[in-house]
Each structure stands twice: as C-alpha cells, then as structure tokens.
PyMOL Python script that loads the backbone (N, CA, C, O; Angstrom):
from pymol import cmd

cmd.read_pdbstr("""\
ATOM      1  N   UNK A   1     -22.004  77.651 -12.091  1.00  0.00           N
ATOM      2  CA  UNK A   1     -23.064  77.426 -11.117  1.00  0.00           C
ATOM      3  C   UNK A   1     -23.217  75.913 -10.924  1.00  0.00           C
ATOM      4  O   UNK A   1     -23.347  75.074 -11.815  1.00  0.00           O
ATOM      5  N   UNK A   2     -23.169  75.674  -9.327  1.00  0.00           N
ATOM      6  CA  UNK A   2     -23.845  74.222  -9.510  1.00  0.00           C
ATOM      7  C   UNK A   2     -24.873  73.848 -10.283  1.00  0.00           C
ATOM      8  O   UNK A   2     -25.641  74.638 -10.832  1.00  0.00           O
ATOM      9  N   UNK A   3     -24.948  72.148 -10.384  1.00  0.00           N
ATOM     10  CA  UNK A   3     -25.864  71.506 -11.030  1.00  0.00           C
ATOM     11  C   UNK A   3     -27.454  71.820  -9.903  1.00  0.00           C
ATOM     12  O   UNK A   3     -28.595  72.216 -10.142  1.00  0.00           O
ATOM     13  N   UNK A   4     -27.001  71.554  -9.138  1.00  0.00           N
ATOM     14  CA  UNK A   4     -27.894  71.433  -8.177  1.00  0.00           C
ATOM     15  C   UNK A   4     -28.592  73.288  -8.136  1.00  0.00           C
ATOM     16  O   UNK A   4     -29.667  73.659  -8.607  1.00  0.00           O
ATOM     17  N   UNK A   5     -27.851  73.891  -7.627  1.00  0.00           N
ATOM     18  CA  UNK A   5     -28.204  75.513  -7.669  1.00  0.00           C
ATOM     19  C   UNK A   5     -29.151  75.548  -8.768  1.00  0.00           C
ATOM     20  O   UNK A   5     -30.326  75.902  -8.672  1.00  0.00           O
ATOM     21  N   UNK A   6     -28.480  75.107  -9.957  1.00  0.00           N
ATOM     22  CA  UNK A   6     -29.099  75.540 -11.187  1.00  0.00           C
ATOM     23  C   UNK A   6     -30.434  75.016 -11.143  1.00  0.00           C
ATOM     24  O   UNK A   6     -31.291  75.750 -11.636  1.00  0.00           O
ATOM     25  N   UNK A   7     -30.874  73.736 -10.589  1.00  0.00           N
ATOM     26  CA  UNK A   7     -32.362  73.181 -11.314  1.00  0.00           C
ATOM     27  C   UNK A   7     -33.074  74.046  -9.895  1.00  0.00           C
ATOM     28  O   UNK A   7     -34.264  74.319 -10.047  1.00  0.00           O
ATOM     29  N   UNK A   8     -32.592  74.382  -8.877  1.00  0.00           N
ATOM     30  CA  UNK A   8     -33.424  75.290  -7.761  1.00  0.00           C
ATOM     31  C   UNK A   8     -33.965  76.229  -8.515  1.00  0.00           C
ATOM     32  O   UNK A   8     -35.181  76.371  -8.642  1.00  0.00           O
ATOM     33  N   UNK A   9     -32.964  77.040  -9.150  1.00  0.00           N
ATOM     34  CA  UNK A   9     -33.295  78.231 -10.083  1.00  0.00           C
ATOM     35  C   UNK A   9     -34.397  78.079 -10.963  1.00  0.00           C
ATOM     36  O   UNK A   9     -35.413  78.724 -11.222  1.00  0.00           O
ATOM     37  N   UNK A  10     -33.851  76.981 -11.355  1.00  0.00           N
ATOM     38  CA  UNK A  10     -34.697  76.795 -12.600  1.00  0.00           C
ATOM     39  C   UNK A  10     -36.040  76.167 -12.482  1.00  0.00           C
ATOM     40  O   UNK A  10     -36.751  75.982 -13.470  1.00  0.00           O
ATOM     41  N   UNK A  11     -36.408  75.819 -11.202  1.00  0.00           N
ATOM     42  CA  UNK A  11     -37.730  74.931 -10.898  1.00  0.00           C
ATOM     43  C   UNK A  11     -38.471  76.733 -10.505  1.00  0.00           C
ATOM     44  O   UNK A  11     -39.483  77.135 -11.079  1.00  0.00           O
ATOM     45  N   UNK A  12     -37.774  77.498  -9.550  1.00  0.00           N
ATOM     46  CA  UNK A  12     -38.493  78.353  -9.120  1.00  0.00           C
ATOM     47  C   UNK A  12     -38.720  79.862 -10.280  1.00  0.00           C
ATOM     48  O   UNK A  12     -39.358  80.889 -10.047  1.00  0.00           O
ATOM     49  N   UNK A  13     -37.810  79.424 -11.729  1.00  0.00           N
ATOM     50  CA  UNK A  13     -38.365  80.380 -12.544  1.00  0.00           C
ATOM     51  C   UNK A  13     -39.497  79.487 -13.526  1.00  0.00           C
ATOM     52  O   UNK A  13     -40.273  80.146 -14.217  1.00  0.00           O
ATOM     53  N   UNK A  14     -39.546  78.386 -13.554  1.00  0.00           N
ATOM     54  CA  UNK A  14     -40.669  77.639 -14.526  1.00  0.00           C
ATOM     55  C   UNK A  14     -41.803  77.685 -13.223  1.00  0.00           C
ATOM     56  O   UNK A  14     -42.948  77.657 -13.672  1.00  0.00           O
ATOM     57  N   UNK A  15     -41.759  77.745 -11.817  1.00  0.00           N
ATOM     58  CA  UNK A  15     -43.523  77.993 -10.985  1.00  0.00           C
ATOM     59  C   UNK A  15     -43.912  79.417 -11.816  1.00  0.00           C
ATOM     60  O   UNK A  15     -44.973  79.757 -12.338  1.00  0.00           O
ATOM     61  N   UNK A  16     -42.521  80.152 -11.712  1.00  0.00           N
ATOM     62  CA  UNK A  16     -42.990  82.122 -11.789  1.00  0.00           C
ATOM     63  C   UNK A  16     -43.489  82.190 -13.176  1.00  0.00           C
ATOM     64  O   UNK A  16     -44.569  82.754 -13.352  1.00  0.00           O
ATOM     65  N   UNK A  17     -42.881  81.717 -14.146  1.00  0.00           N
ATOM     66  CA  UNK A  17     -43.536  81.793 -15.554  1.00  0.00           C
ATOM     67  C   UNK A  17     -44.841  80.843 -15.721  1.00  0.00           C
ATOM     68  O   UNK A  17     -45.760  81.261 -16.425  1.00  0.00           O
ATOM     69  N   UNK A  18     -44.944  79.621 -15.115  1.00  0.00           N
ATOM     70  CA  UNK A  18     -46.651  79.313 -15.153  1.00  0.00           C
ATOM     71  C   UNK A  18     -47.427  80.061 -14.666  1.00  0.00           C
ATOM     72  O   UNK A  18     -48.456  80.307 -15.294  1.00  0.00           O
ATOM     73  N   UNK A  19     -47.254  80.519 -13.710  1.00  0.00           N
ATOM     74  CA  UNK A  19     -48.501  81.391 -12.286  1.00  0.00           C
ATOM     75  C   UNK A  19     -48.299  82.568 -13.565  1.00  0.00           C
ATOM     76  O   UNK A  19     -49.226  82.405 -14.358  1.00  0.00           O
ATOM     77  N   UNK A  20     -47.499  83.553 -13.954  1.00  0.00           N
ATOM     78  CA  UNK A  20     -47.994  85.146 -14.282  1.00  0.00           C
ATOM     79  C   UNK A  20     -48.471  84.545 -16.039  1.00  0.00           C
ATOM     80  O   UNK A  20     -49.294  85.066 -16.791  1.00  0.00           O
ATOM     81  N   UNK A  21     -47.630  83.323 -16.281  1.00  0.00           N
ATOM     82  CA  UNK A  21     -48.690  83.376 -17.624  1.00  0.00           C
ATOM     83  C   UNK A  21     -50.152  82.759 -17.888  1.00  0.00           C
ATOM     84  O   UNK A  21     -50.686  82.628 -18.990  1.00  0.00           O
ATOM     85  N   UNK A  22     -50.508  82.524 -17.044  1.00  0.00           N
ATOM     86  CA  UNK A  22     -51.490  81.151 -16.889  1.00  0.00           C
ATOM     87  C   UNK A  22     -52.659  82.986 -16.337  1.00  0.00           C
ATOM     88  O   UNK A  22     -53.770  82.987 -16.867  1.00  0.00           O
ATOM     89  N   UNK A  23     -52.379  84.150 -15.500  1.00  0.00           N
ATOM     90  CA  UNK A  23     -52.971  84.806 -15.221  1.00  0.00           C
ATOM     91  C   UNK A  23     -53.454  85.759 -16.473  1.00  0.00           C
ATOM     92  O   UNK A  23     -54.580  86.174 -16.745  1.00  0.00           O
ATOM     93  N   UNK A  24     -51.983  85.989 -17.248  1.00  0.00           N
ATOM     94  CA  UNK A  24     -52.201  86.828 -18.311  1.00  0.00           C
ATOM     95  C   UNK A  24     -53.262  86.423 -19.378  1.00  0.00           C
ATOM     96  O   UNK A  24     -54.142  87.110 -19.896  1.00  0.00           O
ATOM     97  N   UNK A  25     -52.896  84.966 -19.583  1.00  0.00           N
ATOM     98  CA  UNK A  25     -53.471  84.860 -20.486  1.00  0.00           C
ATOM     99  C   UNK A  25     -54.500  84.589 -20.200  1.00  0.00           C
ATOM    100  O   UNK A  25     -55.068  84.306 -21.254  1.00  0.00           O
ATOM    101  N   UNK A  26     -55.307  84.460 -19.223  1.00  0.00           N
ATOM    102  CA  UNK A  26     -56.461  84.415 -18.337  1.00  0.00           C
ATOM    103  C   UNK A  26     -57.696  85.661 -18.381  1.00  0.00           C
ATOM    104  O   UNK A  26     -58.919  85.661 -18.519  1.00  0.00           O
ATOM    105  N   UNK A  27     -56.552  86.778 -18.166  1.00  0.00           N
ATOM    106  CA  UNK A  27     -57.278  88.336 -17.966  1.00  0.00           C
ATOM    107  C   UNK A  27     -57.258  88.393 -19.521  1.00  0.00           C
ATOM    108  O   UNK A  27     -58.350  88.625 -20.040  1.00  0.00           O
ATOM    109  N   UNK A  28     -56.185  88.219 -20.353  1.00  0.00           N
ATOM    110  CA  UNK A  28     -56.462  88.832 -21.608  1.00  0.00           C
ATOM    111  C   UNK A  28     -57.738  88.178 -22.586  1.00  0.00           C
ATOM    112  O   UNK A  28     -58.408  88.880 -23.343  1.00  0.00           O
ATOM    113  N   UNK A  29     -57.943  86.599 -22.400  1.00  0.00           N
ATOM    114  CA  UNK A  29     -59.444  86.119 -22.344  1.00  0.00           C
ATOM    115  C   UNK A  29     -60.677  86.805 -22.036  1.00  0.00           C
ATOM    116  O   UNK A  29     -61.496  87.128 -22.897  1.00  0.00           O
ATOM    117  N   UNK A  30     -60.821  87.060 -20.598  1.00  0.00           N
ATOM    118  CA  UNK A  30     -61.604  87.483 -20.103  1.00  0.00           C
ATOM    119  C   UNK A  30     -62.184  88.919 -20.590  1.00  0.00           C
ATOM    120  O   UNK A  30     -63.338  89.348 -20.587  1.00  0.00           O
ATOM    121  N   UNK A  31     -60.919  89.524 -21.023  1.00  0.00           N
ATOM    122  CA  UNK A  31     -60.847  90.902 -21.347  1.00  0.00           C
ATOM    123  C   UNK A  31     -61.828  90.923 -22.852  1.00  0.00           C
ATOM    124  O   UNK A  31     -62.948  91.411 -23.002  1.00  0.00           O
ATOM    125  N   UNK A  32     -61.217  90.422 -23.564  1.00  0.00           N
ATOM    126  CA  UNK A  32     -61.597  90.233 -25.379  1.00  0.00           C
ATOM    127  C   UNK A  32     -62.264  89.103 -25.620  1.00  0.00           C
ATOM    128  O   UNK A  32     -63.083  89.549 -26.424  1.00  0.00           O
ATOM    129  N   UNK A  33     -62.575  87.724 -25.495  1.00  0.00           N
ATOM    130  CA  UNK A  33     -62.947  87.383 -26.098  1.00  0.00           C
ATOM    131  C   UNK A  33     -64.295  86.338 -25.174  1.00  0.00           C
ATOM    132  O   UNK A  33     -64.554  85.143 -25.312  1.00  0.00           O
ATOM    133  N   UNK A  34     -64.906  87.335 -24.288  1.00  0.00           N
ATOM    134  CA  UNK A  34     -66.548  87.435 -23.899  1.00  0.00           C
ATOM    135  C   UNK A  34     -67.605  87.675 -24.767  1.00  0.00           C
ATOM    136  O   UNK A  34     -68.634  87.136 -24.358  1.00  0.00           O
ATOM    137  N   UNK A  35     -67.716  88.169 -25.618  1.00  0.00           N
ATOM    138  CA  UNK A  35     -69.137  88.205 -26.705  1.00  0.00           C
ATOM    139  C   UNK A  35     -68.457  86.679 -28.017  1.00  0.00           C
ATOM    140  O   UNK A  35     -69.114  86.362 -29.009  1.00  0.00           O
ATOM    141  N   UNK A  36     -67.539  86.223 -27.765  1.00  0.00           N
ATOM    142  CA  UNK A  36     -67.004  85.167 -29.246  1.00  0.00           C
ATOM    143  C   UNK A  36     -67.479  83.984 -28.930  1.00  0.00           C
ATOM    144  O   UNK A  36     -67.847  83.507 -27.857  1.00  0.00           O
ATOM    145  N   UNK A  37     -67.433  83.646 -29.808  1.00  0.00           N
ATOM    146  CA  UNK A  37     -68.039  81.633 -29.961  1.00  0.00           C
ATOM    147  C   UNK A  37     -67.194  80.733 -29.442  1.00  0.00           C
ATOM    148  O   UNK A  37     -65.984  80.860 -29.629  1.00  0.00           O
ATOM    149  N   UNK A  38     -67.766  79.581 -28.637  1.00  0.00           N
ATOM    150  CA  UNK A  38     -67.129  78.458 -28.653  1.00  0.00           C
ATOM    151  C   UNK A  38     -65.781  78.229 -28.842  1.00  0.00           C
ATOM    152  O   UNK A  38     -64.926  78.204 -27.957  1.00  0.00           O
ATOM    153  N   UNK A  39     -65.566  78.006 -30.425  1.00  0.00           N
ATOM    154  CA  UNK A  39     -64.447  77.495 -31.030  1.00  0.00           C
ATOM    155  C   UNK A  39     -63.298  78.637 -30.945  1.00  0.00           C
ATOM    156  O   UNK A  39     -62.153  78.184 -30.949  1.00  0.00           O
ATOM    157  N   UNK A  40     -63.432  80.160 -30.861  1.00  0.00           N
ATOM    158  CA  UNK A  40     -62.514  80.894 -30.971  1.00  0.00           C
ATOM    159  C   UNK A  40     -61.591  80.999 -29.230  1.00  0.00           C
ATOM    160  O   UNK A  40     -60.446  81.370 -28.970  1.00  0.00           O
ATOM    161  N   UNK A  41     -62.778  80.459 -28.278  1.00  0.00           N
ATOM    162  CA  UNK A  41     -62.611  80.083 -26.775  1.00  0.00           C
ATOM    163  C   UNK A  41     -61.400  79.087 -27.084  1.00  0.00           C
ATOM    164  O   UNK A  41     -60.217  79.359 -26.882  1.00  0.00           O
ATOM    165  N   UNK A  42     -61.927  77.795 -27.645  1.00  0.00           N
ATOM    166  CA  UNK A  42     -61.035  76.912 -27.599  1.00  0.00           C
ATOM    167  C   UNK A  42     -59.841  76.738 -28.553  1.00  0.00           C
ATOM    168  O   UNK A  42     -58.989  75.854 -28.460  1.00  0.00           O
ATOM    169  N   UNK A  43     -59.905  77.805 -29.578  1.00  0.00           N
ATOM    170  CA  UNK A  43     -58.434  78.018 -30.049  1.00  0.00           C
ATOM    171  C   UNK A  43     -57.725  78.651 -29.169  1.00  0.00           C
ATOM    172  O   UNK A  43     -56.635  78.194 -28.828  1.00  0.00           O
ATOM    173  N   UNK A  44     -58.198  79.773 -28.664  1.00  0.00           N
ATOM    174  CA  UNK A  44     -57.124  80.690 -28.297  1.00  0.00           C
ATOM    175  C   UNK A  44     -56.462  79.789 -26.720  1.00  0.00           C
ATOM    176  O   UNK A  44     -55.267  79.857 -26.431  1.00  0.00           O
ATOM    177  N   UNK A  45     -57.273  79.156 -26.030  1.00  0.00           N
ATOM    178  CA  UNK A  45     -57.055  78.159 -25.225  1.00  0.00           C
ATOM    179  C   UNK A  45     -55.939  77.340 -25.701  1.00  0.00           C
ATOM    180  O   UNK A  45     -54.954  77.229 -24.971  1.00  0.00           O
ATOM    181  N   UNK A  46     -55.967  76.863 -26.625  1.00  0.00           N
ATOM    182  CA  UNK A  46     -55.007  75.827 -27.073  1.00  0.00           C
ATOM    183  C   UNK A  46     -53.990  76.382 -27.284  1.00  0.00           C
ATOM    184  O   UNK A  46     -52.878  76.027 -26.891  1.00  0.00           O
ATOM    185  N   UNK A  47     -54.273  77.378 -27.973  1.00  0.00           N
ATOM    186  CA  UNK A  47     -52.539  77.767 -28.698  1.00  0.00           C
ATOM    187  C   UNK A  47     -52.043  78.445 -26.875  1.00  0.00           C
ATOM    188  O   UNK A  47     -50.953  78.012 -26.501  1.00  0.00           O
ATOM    189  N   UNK A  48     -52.535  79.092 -26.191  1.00  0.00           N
ATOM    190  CA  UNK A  48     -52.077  79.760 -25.134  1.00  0.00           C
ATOM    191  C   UNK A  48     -51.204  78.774 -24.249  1.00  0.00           C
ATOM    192  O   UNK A  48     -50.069  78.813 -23.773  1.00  0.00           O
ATOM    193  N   UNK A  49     -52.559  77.613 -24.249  1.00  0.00           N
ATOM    194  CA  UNK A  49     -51.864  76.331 -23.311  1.00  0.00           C
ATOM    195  C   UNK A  49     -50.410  76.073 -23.942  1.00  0.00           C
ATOM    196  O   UNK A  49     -49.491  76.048 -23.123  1.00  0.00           O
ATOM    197  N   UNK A  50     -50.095  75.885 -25.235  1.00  0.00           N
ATOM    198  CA  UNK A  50     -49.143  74.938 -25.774  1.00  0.00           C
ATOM    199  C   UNK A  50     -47.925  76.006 -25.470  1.00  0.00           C
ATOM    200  O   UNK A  50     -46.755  75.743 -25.191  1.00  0.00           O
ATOM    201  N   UNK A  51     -48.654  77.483 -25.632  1.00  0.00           N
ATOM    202  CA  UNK A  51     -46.837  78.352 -26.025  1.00  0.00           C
ATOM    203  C   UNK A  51     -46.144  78.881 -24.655  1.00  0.00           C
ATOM    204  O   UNK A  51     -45.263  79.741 -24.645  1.00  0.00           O
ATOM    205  N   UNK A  52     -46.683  78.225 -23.465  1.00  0.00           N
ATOM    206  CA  UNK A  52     -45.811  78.402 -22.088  1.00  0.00           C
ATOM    207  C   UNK A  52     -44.595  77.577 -22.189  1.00  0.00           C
ATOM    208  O   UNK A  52     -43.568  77.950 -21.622  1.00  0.00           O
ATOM    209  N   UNK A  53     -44.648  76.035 -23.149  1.00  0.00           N
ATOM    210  CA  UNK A  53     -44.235  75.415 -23.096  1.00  0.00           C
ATOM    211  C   UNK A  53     -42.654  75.337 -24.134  1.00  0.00           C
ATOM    212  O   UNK A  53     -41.812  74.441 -24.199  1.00  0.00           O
ATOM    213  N   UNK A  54     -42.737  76.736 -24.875  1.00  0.00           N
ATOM    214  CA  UNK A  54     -41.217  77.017 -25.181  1.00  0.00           C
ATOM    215  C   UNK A  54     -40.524  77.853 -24.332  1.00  0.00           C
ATOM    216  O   UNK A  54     -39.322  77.845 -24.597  1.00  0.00           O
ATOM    217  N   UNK A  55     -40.804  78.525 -23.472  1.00  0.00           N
ATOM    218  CA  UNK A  55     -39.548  79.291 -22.405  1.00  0.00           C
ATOM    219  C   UNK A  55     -39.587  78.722 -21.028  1.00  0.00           C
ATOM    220  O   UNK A  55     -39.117  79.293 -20.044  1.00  0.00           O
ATOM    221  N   UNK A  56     -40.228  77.461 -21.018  1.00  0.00           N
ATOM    222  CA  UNK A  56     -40.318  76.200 -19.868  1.00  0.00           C
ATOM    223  C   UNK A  56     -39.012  75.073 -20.622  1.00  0.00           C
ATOM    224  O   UNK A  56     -38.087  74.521 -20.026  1.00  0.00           O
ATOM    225  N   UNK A  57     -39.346  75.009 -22.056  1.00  0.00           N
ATOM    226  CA  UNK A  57     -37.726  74.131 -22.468  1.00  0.00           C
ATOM    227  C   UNK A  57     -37.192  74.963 -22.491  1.00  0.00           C
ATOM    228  O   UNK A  57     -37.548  75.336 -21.373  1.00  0.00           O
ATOM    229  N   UNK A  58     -36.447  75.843 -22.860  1.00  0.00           N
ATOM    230  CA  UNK A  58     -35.543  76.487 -22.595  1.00  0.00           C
ATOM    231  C   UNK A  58     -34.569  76.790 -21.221  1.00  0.00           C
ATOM    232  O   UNK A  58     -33.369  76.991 -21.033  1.00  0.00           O
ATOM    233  N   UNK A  59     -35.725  76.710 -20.423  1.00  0.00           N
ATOM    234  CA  UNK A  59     -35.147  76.699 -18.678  1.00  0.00           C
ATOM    235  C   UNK A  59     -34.541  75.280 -18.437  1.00  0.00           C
ATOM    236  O   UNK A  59     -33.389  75.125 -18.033  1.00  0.00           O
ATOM    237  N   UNK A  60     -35.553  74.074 -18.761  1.00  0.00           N
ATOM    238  CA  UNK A  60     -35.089  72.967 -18.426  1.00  0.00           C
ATOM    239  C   UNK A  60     -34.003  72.713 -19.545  1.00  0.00           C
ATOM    240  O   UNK A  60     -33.994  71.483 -19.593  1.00  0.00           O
ATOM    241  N   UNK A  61     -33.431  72.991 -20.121  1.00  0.00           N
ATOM    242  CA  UNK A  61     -32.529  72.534 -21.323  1.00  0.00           C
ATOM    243  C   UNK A  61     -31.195  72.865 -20.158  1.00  0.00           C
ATOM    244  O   UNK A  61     -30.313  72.119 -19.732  1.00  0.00           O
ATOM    245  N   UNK A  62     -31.584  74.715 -19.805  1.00  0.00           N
ATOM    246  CA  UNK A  62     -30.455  75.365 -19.367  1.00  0.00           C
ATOM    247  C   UNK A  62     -30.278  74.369 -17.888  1.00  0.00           C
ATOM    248  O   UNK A  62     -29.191  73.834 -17.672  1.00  0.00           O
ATOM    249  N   UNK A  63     -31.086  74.245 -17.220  1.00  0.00           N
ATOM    250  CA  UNK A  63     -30.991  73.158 -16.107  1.00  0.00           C
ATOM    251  C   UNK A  63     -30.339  72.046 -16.234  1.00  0.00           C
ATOM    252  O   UNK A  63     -29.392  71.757 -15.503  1.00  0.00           O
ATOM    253  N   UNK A  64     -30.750  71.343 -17.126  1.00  0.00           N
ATOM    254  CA  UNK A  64     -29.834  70.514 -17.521  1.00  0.00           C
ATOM    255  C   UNK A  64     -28.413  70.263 -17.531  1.00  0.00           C
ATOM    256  O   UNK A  64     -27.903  69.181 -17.239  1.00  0.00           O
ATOM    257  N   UNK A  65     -27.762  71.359 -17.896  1.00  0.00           N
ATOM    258  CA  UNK A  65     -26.636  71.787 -18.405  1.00  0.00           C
ATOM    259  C   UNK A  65     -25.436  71.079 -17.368  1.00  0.00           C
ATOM    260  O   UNK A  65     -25.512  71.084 -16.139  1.00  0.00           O
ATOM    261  N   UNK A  66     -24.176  70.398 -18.278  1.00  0.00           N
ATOM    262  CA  UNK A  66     -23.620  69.725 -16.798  1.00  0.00           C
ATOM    263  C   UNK A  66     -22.993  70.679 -16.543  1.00  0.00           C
ATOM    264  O   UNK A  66     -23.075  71.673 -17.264  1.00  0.00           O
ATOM    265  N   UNK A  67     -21.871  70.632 -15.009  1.00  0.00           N
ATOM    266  CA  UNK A  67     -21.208  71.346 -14.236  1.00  0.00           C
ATOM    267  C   UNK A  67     -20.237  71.959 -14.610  1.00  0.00           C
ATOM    268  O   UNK A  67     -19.951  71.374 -15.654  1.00  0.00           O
ATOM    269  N   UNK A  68     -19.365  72.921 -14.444  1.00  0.00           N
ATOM    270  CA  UNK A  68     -17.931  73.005 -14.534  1.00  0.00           C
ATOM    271  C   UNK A  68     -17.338  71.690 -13.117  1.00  0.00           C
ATOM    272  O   UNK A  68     -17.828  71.512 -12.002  1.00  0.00           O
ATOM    273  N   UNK A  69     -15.986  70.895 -13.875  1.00  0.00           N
ATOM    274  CA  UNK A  69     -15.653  70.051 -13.324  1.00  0.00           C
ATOM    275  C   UNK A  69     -14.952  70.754 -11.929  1.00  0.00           C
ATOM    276  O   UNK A  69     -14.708  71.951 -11.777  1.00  0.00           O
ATOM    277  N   UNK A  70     -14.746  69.841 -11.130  1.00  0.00           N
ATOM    278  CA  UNK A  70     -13.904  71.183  -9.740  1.00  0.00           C
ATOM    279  C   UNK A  70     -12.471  70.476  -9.622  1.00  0.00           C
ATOM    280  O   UNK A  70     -12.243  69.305  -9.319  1.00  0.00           O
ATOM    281  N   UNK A  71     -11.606  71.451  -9.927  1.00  0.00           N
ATOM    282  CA  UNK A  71     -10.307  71.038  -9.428  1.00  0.00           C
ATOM    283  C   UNK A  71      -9.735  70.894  -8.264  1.00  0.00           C
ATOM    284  O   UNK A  71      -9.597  71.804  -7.447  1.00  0.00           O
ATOM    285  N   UNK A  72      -9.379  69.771  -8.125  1.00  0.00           N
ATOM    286  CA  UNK A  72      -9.175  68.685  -6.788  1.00  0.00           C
ATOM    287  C   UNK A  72      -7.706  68.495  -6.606  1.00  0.00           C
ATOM    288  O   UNK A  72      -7.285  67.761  -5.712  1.00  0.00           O
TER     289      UNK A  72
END
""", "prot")
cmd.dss("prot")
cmd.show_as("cartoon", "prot")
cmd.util.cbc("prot")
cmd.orient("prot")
C-alpha cells in the first residue's frame, strides 16, 4: 500500500476510533457511575482518556510504515 494511501486510512480510522470511543465511554459513565463521588468521576475519566491512546499508536506506528520500493 502506498505511503500516502496508508496515513488516509489511517487518519480516517484514528477520527472513527475517537468519535465511537469518546461516545462509549461517555454512555457507559452516564449509565453507572451517576449516584458516585467526585474522585471515582475523575478516575474513571482519566484512565478512559489515556487508553484511546494505545490503538491510536498502533495505527500511527502502522502509518508510518515505509513503502514497498517500485521497480523502475
């Protein structure tokens, strides 16, 4: 696959994995943890925020990736 193809791909699967996880983990908040305190708000916030951010490297790693050379 091109270099180029590839980061298209890969920009438009890191929007799709922010938008449906940023919702999930949104509803699943909303869902459970309405009667809890403060601090259990802002853990589960934190850890949620931070763990989008391993199958976002993973995409950009694979983006990264150089070309097959083209025989000329």
């Amino acid at each position: 696959m091109p270099p180029r193809l590839r980061k298209l791909v890969g920009t438009i699967l890191i929007i799709i994995l922010v938008l449906v996880y940023a919702l999930v983990a949104t509803t699943v908040a909303a869902a459970t943890l309405g009667q809890s305190p403060w601090y259990v708000h802002l853990l589960y916030f934190t850890v949620t925020g931070l763990l989008w951010i391993l199958p976002a490297m993973l995409i950009i790693k694979w983006m990264e990736k150089p070309g097959k050379p083209r025989d000329e």
